[in-house]
Each structure stands twice: as structure tokens, then as C-alpha cells.
matplotlib code that plots the C-alpha trace (Angstrom):
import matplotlib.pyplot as plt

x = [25.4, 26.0, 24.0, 26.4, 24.4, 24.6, 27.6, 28.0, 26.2, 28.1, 25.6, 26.3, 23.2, 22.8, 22.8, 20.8, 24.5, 25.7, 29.6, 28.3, 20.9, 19.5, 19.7, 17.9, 18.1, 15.6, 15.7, 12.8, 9.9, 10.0, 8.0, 5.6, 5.4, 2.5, 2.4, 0.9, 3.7, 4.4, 5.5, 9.0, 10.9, 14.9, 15.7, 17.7, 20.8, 21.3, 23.9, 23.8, 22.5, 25.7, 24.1, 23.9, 25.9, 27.7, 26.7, 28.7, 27.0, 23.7, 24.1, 25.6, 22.9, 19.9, 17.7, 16.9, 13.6, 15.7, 17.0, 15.0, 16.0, 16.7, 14.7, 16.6, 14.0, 15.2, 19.0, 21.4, 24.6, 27.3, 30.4, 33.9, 37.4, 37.9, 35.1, 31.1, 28.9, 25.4, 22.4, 19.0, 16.7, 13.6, 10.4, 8.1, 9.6, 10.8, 9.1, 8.6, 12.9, 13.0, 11.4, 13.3, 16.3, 15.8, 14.8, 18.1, 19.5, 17.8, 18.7, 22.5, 22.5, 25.0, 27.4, 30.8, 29.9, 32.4, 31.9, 32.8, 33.2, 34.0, 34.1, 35.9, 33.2, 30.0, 29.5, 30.8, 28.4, 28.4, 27.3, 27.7, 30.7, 30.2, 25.8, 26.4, 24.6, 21.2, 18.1, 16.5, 13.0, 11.3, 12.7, 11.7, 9.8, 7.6, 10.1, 9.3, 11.4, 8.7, 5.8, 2.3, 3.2, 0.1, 0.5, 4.2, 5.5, 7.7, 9.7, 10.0, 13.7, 13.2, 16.4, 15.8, 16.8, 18.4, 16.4, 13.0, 9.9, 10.4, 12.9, 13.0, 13.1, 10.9, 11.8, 15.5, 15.5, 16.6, 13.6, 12.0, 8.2, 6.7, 2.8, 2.3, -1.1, -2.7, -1.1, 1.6, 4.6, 7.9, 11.1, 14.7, 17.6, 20.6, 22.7, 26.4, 25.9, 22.2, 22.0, 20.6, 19.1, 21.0, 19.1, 19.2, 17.7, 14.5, 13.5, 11.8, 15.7, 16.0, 15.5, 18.1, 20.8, 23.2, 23.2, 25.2, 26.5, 27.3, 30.5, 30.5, 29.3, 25.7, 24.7, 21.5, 20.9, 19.9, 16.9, 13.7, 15.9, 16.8, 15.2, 16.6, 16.1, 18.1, 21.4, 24.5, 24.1, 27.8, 30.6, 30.1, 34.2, 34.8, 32.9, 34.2, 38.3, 38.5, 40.5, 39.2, 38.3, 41.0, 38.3, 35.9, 33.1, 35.3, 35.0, 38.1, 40.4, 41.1, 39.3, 41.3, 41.0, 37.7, 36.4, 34.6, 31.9, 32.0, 28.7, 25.0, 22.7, 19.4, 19.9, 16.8, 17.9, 21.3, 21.5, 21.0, 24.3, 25.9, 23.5, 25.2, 23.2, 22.9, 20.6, 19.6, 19.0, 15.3, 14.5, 10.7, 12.0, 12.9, 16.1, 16.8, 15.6, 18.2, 20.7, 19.8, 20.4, 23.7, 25.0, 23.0, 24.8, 28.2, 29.7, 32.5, 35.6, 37.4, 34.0, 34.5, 31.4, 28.9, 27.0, 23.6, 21.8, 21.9, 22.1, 19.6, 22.5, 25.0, 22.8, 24.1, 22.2, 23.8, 24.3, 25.3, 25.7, 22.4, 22.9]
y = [-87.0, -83.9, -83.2, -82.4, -79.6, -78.0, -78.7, -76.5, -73.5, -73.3, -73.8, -74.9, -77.9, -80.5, -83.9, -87.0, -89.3, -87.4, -88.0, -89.3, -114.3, -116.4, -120.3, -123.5, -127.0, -126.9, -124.0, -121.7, -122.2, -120.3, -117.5, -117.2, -114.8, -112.3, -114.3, -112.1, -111.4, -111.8, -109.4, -108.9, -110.3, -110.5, -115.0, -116.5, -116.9, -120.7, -123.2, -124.0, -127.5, -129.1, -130.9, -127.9, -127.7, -125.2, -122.1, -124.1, -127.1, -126.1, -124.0, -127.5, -129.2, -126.3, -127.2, -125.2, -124.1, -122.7, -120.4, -117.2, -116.1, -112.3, -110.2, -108.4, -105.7, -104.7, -105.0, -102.5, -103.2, -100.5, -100.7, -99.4, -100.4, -102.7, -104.7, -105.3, -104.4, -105.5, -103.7, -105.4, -102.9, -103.5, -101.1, -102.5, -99.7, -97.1, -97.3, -94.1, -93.6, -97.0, -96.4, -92.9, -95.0, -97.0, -94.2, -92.7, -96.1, -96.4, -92.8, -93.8, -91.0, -92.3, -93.0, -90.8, -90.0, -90.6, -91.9, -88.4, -89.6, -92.5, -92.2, -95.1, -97.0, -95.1, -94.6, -94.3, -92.0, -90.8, -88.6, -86.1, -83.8, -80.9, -80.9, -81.1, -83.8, -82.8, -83.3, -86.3, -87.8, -86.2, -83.2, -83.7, -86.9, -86.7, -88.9, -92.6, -93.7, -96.0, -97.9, -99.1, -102.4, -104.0, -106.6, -106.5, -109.9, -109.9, -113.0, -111.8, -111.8, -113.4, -111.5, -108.0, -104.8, -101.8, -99.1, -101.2, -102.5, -105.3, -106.6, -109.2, -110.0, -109.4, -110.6, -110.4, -106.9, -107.1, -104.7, -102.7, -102.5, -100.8, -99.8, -96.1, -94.7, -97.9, -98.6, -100.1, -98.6, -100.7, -99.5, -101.1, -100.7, -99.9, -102.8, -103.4, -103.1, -101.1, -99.1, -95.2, -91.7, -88.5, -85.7, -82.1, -81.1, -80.9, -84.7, -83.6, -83.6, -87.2, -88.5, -90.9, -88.6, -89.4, -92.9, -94.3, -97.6, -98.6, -99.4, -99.5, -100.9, -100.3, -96.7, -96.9, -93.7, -93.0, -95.5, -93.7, -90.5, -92.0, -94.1, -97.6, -98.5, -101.9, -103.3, -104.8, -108.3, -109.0, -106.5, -105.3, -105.4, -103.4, -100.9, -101.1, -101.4, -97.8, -95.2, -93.3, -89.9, -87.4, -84.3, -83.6, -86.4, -88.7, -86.1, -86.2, -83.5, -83.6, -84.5, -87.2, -89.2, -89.7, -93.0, -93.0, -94.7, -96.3, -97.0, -98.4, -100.9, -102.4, -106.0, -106.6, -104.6, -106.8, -109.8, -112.8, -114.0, -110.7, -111.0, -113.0, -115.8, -115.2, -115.9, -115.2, -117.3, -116.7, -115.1, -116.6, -120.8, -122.7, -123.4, -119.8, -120.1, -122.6, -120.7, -117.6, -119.9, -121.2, -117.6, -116.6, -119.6, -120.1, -123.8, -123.8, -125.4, -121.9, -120.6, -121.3, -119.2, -118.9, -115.2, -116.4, -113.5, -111.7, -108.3, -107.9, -106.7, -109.6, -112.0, -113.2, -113.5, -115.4, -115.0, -117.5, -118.2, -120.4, -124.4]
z = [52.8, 50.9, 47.5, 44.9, 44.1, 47.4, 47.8, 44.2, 45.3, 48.1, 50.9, 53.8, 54.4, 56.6, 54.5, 55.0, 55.4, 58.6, 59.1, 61.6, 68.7, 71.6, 70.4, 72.3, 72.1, 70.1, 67.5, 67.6, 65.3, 62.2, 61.4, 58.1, 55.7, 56.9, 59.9, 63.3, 65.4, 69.4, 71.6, 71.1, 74.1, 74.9, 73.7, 77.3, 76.7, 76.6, 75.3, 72.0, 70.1, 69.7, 66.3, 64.0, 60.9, 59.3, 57.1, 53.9, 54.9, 55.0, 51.9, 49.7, 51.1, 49.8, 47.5, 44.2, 45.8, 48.5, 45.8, 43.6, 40.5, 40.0, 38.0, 34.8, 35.2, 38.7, 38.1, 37.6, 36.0, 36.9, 35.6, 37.0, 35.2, 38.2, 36.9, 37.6, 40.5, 40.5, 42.4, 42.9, 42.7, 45.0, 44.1, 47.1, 49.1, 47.0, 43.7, 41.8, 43.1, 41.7, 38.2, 37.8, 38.4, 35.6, 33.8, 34.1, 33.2, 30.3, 29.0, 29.8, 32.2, 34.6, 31.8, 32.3, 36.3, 39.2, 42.7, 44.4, 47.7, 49.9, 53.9, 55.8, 57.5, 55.5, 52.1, 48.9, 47.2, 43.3, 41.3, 38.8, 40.1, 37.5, 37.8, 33.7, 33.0, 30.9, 32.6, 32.6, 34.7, 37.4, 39.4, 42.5, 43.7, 47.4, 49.9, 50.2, 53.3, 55.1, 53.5, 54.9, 56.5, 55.5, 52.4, 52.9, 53.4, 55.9, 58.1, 61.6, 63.3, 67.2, 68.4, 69.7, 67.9, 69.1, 66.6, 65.7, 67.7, 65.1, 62.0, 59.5, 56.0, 52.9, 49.5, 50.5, 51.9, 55.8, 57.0, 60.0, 60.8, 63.8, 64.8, 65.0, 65.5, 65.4, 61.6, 60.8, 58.7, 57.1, 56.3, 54.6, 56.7, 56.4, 55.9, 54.6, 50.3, 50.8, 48.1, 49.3, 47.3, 48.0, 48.7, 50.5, 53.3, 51.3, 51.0, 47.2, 46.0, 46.0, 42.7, 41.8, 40.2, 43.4, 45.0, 47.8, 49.1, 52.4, 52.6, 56.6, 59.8, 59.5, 60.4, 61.3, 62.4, 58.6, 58.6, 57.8, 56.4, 52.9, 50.3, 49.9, 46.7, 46.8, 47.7, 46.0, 45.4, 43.5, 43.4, 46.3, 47.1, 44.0, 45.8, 50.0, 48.3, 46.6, 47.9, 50.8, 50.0, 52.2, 52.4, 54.9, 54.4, 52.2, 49.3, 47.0, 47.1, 43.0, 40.9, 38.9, 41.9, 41.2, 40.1, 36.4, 36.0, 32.7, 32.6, 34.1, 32.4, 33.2, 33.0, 31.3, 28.1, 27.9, 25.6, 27.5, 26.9, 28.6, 31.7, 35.2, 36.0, 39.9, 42.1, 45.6, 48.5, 50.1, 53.1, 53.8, 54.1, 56.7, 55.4, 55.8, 59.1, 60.0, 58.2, 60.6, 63.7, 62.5, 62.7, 66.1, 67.8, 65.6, 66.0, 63.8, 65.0, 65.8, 68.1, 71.4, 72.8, 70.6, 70.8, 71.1, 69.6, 66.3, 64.4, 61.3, 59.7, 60.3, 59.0, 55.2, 52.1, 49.8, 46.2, 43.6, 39.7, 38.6, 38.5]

ax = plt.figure().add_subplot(projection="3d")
ax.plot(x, y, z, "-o")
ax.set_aspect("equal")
plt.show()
């Protein structure tokens, strides 16, 4: 991805956004939070359990404990003239991004910005096109693209992974974890609707002033480059429908194709009455668990071979207005 800045000067940088399931008759046992973890190994393809249900069943049938609450503190309302997308911020990877995020929020920075680009199948990235906006939080920030994987709750995913010794989930963020050099390190991935920092090529650039969406099939050649700071939980189709940018990278090639951004509001500092009552469907129960296996091995009527394995990144988290 191209910093808006660089991209100002002139200078011709490299950017951190490039252009670049087995199931059993009997369903695995679930993983625990924190839980030690086996060696990974490849699940046998087998035939499926002919009793499972499906995803719409099993989500009717979920209980309200199945279900969190969102914290106002940690969303971002950004609105286009299309209507409302909604980011869950999530600092237990990212947090001093996260807090000059909010920061910028608060200060009604991103008010009267644009998305400046969207590539087909990537990102659609904004920012301020004119590098007029006055300053506001830190300048530069040291990068935070893994974390320590000790104390990080995490709910292990049995299938095998293409880019990570390990994935799972932890507090609704699909995540990576490895060992390296005897300690462990954690990092979000980049999932359909993760929310991303631009930077340069120095990592000290990214401080919150351009952020990205994916848009696309996950590209996750970008793990461990950029700092996820959360992902779109609602809206997300507001964002993957606008135009596609026609200039190299997705850019725009005039600016009134742009798209404003009317403004960005921390939840938290929003009437109640203005605020969407969502919430998100856990990642450390069992019923998730069951959930993840009715996608590994799909039995609705249309499936006639069900896959058998899945992708950290095509397994849903749901999202729905409180009961």
C-alpha cells in the first residue's frame, strides 16, 4: 500500500499492501482457551456425520451466552452517504495504533477524508488525499505487527494452515501464533473486512492517519507487515461495492471520484439511542466449535462433497442486533 504522503513527494517506495477442514464421525474435541496445543498434523479426510445441522440452525438454536456484547469504547462508526460501516477496534494487538485511532476519532480528524483507492480483490484504503489535515496524536509510533503469545487467549484451529505453525481465534479476531526462539509470538491475519495501518517503508509511519480494508480474497502475504487494528463487523458491503479505482494500485484517476467520508465516531461518545445494538458471536464455546465443523464438512442440501478441511479465513463470525 502506498502512503499518501509518499505518494505526494513523489517517491517512488515500496508499500506495505503490494499489488500483489477434516470432519469425523465424531467431531473433534474442542480446544480451550489458553489450552497447550498438539503438534499440528494434516485431519484424514473422512466422510462426514450425516447428523449435523446447518449454520442457520445452529445459529436459531444459540443461546445468549453464545453471544458478547461489543464494546462502545472500541467501535468506530464511519460514515459514507451510502450509509454506516462499523469497525471493532481490538487493542490486544495493536494498542498504542489503537488508542491514536481513537484519538483521531475523537478530534474529528477523519471528518471530510476520502477512500483514495480501492483494488479489485485487496483493499480499499483512505486517507487524506491533499496531506492537509492538521496534525493530530503521535508522529510516528514503533510497529506492533506481532505480540508475545503468552496470556493471549487463543482457540486453536485443527485444520492446517498454509502461512502459520498454528491459527485460531482470540476474542473474535481469526489469529496466528508460532514459537520462535523458544517464545512464542501472535499475530491478526488478514481476513476478508480486517481492518489494516498504512505506512512507508519505514514501519514508524503507521499511525492511524491511513487505514485499509480488505476487500479481497485474503492476502496473506501481508501478515506480520501491517498492524491490524480490528475488522468490520457491519457495513462491510458498503465498503467491497465502490467503484474500483482505474490507476495503478486502485488509486483514482480524479479526484471527484473519490469517496467522502462524512465522518468517524467512537461509539462510546454517541447517545445510546444513536448506538447499533450488535453483537458478536464468540469464538472460545463449543457452540462455535460446532459452528466451525458445519463449515469444514458442509451438508446443506445443494453440497454434494463436503471439503473436509477449512481456511482460518472462511470461517464466519456472525454479527447480529441484541435480543
Amino acid at each position: 500500500m502506498f502512503s499518501l504522503r509518499s505518494i505526494a513527494r513523489g517517491a517512488a517506495v515500496a508499500t506495505v499492501l503490494a499489488t500483489a477442514s477434516a470432519g469425523s464421525q465424531t467431531p473433534p474435541t474442542p480446544p480451550t482457551e489458553g489450552a497447550a496445543v498438539p503438534a499440528e498434523t494434516a485431519p484424514a479426510p473422512v466422510k462426514a456425520s450425516p447428523k449435523l445441522m446447518t449454520m442457520n440452525e445452529l445459529l436459531a438454536a444459540s443461546k445468549p451466552s453464545d453471544w458478547r456484547q461489543t464494546n462502545p469504547e472500541h467501535l468506530l462508526y464511519l460514515s459514507l452517504a451510502t450509509g454506516k460501516v462499523v469497525i471493532e477496534l481490538n487493542p490486544n494487538f495493536a494498542p498504542r495504533h489503537v488508542a491514536n485511532i481513537l484519538k483521531l476519532a475523537r478530534a474529528h480528524w477523519y471528518d471530510g477524508i476520502a477512500v483514495l483507492r480501492v483494488q479489485d480483490n485487496f483493499v480499499a484504503q483512505w486517507g487524506d488525499p491533499l496531506n492537509s489535515k492538521p496534525e493530530v496524536g503521535e508522529k510516528r509510533l514503533p510497529a506492533e505487527f506481532t505480540r508475545p503469545a503468552a496470556n493471549l487467549p487463543f482457540v486453536r484451529l485443527i485444520d492446517v494452515d498454509t502461512y502459520a505453525a498454528e491459527v485460531g481465534f482470540s476474542d473474535g479476531m481469526p489469529v496466528a501464533r508460532r514459537e520462535w526462539g523458544g517464545l512464542g509470538e501472535a499475530w491478526p491475519v488478514h481476513c476478508y473486512g480486517a481492518v489494516g495501518v498504512g505506512r512507508d517503508n519505514d514501519p514508524a509511519t503507521a499511525v492511524g492517519t491511513e487505514l485499509y480494508a480488505v476487500i479481497g480474497q485474503a492476502p496473506r502475504q501481508l501478515d506480520r507487515n501491517a498492524a491490524i487494528v480490528g475488522r468490520v463487523i457491519f457495513g462491510m458491503e458498503l465498503l467491497s461495492a465502490l467503484p474500483r479505482g482505474g490507476a495503478p494500485l486502485g488509486f483514482y484517476n480524479q479526484p471527484e471520484q473519490r469517496e467522502p467520508i462524512q465522518s468517524v465516531r467512537v461509539a462510546a461518545d454517541l447517545p445510546a439511542s444513536e448506538r447499533l445494538p450488535l453483537e458478536v458471536f464468540r469464538t472460545d464455546t463449543k457452540t462455535f466449535q460446532k459452528l466451525v465443523e458445519i463449515r469444514r464438512n458442509r451438508q446443506d442440501a445443494w453440497y454434494k462433497v463436503p471439503a473436509g478441511r477449512i481456511d482460518i479465513c472462511n470461517v464466519p463470525i456472525p454479527v447480529r442486533e441484541r435480543r
